[in-house]
N, C-alpha and C positions, 0 to 999 in steps of 0.2 A: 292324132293326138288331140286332147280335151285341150281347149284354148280358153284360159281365164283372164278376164281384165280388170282389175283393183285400183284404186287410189293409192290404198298401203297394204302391203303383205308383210306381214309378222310371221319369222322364221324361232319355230320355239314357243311352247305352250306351258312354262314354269311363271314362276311368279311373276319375273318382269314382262313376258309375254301376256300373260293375264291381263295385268292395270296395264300395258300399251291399247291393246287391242279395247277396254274399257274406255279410255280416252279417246281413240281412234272415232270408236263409236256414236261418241256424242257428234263428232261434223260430219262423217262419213257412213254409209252404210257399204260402201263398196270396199270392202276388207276381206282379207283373207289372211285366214290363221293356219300355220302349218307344224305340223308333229310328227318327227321322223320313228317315234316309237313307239312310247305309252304315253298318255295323262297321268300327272300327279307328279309334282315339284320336287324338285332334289329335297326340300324341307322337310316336306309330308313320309317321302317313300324311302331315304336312306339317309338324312343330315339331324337337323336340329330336333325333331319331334320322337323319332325311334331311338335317337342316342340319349335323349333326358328320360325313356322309358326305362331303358338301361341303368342309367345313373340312379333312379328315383328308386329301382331297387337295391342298387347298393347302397345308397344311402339309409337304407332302413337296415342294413344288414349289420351296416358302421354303428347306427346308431345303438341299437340291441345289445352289442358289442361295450361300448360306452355305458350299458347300466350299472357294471359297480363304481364306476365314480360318482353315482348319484346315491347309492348303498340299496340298488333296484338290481334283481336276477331273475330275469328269463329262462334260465336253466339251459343257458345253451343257444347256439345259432346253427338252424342245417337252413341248409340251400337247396332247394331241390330247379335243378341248372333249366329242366324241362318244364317245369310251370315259369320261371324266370322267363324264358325265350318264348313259351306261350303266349302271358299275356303283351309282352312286348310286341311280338309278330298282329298278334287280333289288335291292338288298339294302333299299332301303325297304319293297319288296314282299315282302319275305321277312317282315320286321317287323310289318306287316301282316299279313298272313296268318297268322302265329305268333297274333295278336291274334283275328283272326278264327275261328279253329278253337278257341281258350278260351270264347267265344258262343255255339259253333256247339252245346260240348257243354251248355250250358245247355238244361235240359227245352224241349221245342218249346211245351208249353201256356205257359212263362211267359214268351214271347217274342212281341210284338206292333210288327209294322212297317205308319209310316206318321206324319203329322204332329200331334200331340196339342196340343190347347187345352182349357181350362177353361169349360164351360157350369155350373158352380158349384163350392163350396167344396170337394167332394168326387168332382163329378162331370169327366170328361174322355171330351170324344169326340176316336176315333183315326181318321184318313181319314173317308172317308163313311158307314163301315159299322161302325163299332166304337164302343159307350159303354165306361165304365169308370166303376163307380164303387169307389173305394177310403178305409179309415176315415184311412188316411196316404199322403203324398204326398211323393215327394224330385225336385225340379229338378235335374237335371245333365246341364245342355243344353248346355254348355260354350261359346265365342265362338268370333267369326269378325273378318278381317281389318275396318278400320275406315279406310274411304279421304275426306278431306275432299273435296268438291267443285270446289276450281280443279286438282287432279290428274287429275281424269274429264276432261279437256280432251286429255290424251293419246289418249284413246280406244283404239284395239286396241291400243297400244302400252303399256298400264298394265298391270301384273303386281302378285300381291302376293304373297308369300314359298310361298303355294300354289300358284299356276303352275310358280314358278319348278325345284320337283323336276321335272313334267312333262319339262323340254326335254331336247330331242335332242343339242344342241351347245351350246356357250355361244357369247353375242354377244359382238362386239368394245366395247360400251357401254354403260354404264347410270347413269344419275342413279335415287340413293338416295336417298328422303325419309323422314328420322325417323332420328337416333343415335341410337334406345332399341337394346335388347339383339339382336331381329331386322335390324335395317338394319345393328349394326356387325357382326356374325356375316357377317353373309351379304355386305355390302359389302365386306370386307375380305377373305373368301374368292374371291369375284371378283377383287378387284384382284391376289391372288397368281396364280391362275392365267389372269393375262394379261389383264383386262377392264378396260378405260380406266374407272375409276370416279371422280364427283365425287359427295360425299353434301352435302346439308341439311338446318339443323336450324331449331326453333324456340327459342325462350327459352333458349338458352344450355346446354342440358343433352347429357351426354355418357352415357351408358347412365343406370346407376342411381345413377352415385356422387352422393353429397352432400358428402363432403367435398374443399371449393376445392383444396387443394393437390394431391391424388388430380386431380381433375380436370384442369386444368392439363397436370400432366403427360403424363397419359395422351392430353390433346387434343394437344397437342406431339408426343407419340408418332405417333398416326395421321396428323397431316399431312404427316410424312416419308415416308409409303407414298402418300397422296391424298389429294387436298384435302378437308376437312371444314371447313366453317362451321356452328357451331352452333345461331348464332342470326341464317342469312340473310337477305338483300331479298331473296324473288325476286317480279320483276315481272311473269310470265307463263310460264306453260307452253300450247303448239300442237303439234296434230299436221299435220307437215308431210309432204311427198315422203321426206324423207331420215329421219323417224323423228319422234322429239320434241324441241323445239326449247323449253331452259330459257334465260330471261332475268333476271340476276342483276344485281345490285350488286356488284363483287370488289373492294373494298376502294375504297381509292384512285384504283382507275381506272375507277372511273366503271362504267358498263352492259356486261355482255358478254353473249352468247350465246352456249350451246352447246348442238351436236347430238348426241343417243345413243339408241341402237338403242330402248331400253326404259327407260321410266320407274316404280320398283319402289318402291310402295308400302309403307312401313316403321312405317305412322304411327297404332299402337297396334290396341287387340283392344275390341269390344265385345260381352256379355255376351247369348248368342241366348235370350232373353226377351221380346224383343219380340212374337213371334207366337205367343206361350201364351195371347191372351188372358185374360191373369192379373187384369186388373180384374173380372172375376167370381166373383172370391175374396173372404175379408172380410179379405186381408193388407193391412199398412201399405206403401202405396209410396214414394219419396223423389223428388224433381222430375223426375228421368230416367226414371222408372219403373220402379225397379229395388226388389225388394221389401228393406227393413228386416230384418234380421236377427241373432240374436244370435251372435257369431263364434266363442263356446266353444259351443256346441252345435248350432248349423247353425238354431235353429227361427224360422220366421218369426212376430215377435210372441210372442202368446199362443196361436196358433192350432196345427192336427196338419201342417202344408208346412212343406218342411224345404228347403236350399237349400245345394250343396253344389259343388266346386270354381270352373271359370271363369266359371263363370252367375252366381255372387255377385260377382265383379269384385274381388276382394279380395287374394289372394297365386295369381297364373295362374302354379305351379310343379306339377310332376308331382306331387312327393313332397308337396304341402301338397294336390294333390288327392284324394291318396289317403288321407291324412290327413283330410279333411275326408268324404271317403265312409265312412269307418269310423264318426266319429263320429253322421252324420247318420244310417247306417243301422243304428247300435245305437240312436239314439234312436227313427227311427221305429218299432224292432221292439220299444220297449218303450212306447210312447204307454200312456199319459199320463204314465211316468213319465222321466221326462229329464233327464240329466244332462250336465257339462259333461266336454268330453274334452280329451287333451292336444294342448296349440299348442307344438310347437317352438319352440326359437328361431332364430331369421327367417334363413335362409342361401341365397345366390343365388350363382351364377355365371355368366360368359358366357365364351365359349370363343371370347374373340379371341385374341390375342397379340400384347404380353403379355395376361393373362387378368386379368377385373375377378371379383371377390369382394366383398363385402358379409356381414359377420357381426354378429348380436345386434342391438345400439342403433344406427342413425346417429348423427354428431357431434351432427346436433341434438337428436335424441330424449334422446340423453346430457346436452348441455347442461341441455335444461328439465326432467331426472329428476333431476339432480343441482342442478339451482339452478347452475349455474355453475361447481358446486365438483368440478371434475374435472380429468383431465392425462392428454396426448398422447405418445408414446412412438413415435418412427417409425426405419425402415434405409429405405437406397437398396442396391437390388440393382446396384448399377452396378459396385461394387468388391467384391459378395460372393464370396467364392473359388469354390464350385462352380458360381454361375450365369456367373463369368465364362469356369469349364474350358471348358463347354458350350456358349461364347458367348452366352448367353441374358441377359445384365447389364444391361438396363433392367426398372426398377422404384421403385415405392415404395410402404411398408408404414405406416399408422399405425393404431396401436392405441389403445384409451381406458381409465382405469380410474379409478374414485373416488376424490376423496379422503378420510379417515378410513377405511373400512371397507375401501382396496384391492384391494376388488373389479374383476374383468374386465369392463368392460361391453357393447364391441363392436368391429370393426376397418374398414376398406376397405383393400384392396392394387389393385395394378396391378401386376400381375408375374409370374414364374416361378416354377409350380406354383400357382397362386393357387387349383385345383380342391381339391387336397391340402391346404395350410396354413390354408384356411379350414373344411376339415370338425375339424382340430385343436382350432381357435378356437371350433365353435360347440360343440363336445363340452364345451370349458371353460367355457365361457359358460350350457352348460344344467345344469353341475355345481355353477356359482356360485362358481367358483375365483376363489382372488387373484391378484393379479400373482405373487405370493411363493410360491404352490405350484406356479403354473405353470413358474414359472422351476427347481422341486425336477426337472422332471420331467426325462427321459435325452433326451439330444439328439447326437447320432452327427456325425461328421466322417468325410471332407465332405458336407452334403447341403445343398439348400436351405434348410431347416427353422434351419440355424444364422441364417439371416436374420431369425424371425421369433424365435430367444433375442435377437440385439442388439438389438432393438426394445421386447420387454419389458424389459430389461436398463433402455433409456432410459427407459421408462414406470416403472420402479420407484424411478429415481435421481429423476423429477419427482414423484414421487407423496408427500403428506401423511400418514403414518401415524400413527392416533388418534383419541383425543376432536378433533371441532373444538371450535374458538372459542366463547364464551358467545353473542355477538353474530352467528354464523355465521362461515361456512366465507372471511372478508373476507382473511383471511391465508395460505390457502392457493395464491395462486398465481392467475395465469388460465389460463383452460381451455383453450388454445391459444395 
C-alpha cells in the first residue's frame, strides 16, 4: 500500500475544500486533497449556476408573455424544451470545466483520487491502495440529494434536481416534492416554460420564510402560476404505464389523481459522511451521526478534524461555504493554535419570482433576542411606483428593529429585486446600523430600493427610542 504523510488532508474537492486547501497552502506544502469522484462543485455541476440557466430561460418566456401589459406582441411564445436543456447543459459545462482546470493546476503529488474513510484518528485509507496519515484533517465532502422512501415508488421516473440539467427536452409533467428553495426554483421554472407542474409540501412551509405574513403571501402568489399545497395528504405515489400516478387529498373534494411524466424530488440535502467511517475517530457524534462541532472555527470537539461547508449541514450556501473553508483551513494550518473566524450575517436568496430573501435575525430569532421588545416596519410592492413601471408590483417587505437601541435586526421580502435589497440589508445589519442611519442614507428615484425607505420609514414611526422601562420593555408596543 502507497504510504502518504501530510500536515493536512482535505477530504472533498468542492468549494469549501478549494479555499481550505488555498489556505492550507500558504504555511504548508505538505497537503493532500482528496476526491472520491469528480471535480467540479455542487454549484458549478448541479445547484446554483445550472438552476439560474434554467430560471434565466423561463424568465424570458414570463416576460414575453407579459407584453400586452406593455401594449407590445411578440405574436406568441413556443419553447422549443431541446434548445432550452441545450444551452443550459453547454454553459453548465462551461462552468464546470472553468472549475475543473482551477484543480487541475493544483500540484499533481497533492492530488489523491478515490473514496477516503477513517481507519483512525489520524489515519485515512484512499481506494484500496492509498493510506494517508495526516497530523490535521478537514471534512468537505459536501451532501447529496435526500429522497424519503414512499417517493422511490416512482421508480425510473424519480429525478432529483441532478438529473434534471442532464435532459435533452423538457417533459410535459412533473409533480414537485418539497417547497424548500430547490423544488420552488426549479418548479416554477418548469411551470413557465410550459410544464403542467403540481408541487407538495409537508408542515406547511414555503421556502425558508418564517415570517406568517411573508408567507402567506408569497403561497397566494404561487398558486396563481400552480398548484402548491404545503402541507399535503398525499396517499400514494405508483409507477404506472403513463408515468407516475400521485393520489392526493385536494381540498374539499375528496381523493384525486394525477398523472405526470416525472416525479422530482425536492426534498432536502443530506450531509455525505455517512461513508467516512468517521466512528474511528475520537470525535463527538450527534444521533444522526453527524460529527459535533464548533460553528466559529469549524473544529471538531477538542480534537485536530476540522469540518467545513455542506458536510456540517449547517448554512448549505456557497458563500458560507467558502467562508467556512477559509476558516477551517487557517485553523488546520495553524493546529494547535485556532482561532474563531468571521460568520457573516446570515443572507439567503431564491431566485423565484417574485424573489424570497431572508436577512440577519428571523422574526423569531428577533422575538427571543429582544424578549419580545421589538417592532415591524413593512411596504407592499404592489402600488410601488418603479415595480409597478416594470410591472413587477407583487411583493411584501418587512423588516425588524429593536426597541430602545433601534437597531436593524433583520428582514424577509417576497418581491422585486429581493437579490439586491437584501445584500443592502445585510451590509446594514453587519454594520449594526439603526433604523435612523439607515434611513440618512441616499436613495435615488425611481428605483425599487425606494420600497425598502417606506418600510424602514414604517419601522421607525413603530419603533421605541430609549431607555426602556424599569420593569421592562412592557410598554413598548408588541412586536407584531
Amino acid at each position: 500500500m502507497d504510504k502518504r504523510e501530510a500536515d493536512v488532508a482535505i477530504i472533498g474537492v468542492g468549494t469549501a475544500g478549494m479555499v481550505a486547501y488555498q489556505r492550507v497552502r500558504k504555511v504548508t506544502n505538505k497537503v493532500v486533497l482528496i476526491e472520491a469522484d469528480q471535480y467540479g462543485t455542487t454549484c458549478a455541476r448541479v445547484g446554483c449556476m445550472p438552476s439560474k440557466l434554467l430560471i434565466a430561460a423561463a424568465e424570458n418566456a414570463h416576460q414575453m408573455r407579459l407584453g400586452e401589459l406593455f401594449g407590445v406582441s411578440a405574436g406568441g411564445v413556443n419553447i422549443d424544451g431541446k434548445r432550452v436543456m441545450e444551452r443550459v447543459r453547454a454553459e453548465r459545462d462551461r462552468f464546470v470545466g472553468s472549475v475543473i482546470r482551477s484543480v487541475e493546476k493544483f500540484p499533481e503529488e497533492h492530488r489523491l483520487m478515490g473514496h477516503a474513510r477513517f481507519v483512525g484518528p489520524n489515519h485515512l485509507e484512499v481506494g484500496n491502495n492509498v493510506e494517508v496519515h495526516a497530523r490535521r484533517i478537514i471534512i468537505a465532502t459536501g451532501s447529496r440529494p435526500k429522497v424519503p422512501g414512499f417517493l422511490k415508488e416512482a421508480k425510473d421516473r424519480l429525478v432529483v434536481n441532478d438529473d434534471i440539467f442532464d435532459w435533452h427536452t423538457l417533459p410535459d409533467s412533473v409533480a414537485v416534492f418539497g417547497p424548500g428553495v430547490i423544488g420552488l426554483e426549479l418548479g416554477q421554472a418548469l411551470s413557465r416554460l410550459g410544464v403542467r407542474v403540481r408541487m407538495f409540501g409537508v408542515g406547511g412551509a414555503v421556502g425558508p420564510i418564517q415570517d406568517d405574513a411573508i408567507r402567506d403571501y408569497a403561497l397566494k402568489t404561487f398558486n396563481e402560476e400552480f398548484p402548491l399545497d404545503p402541507d399535503a395528504d398525499v396517499k400514494r405515489v405508483e409507477r404506472t404505464d403513463d408515468g407516475v400516478a400521485v393520489t392526493f387529498v385536494d381540498g374539499g373534494a375528496g381523493e384525486k389523481t394525477e398523472v405526470f411524466d416525472y416525479l422530482l424530488a425536492a426534498t432536502g440535502r443530506q450531509p455525505n459522511v455517512d461513508g467516512l467511517d468517521i466512528q474511528n475517530t475520537d470525535i463527538e457524534l450527534d444521533e444522526e451521526g453527524l460529527p459535533l462541532f464548533d460553528p466559529y472555527t469549524l473544529r471538531c470537539g477538542q480534537s485536530h478534524i476540522f469540518i467545513a461547508g455542506d458536510a456540517n449541514n449547517s448554512l448549505p450556501l456557497l458563500h458560507e461555504a467558502a467562508d467556512e473553508g477559509r476558516i477551517a483551513g487557517d485553523n488546520a494550518a495553524s493546529y494547535p493554535e485556532v482561532r474563531t473566524g468571521l460568520r457573516r450575517t446570515p443572507l439567503a436568496v431564491v431566485f423565484t419570482d417574485p424573489q424570497i430573501a431572508t436577512v440577519g435575525m428571523t422574526i423569531h430569532q428577533v422575538d427571543e433576542s429582544c424578549h419580545g421588545c421589538f417592532a415591524v416596519g413593512e411596504v407592499s410592492f404592489e402600488d410601488q411606483g418603479r415595480s409597478r413601471v416594470i410591472g413587477r408590483n407583487r411583493g411584501l417587505l418587512r423588516v425588524y428593529g429593536e426597541h430602545g437601541s433601534g437597531l436593524f435586526m433583520g428582514a424577509e421580502m417576497f418581491g422585486p429585486a429581493a437579490e439586491h435589497i437584501a445584500h443592502l440589508l445585510a451590509w446594514s445589519a453587519q454594520r449594526r446600523l439603526t433604523v435612523s442611519e439607515m434611513l440618512e442614507m441616499p436613495f435615488y428615484h425611481p428605483v425599487i430600493e425606494e420600497g425598502l425607505r417606506t418600510a424602514l420609514k414604517d419601522l421607525s414611526r413603530n419603533l421605541s427610542i430609549g431607555p426602556a422601562p424599569e420593569e421592562g420593555c412592557t410598554d413598548c408596543g408588541p412586536g407584531v
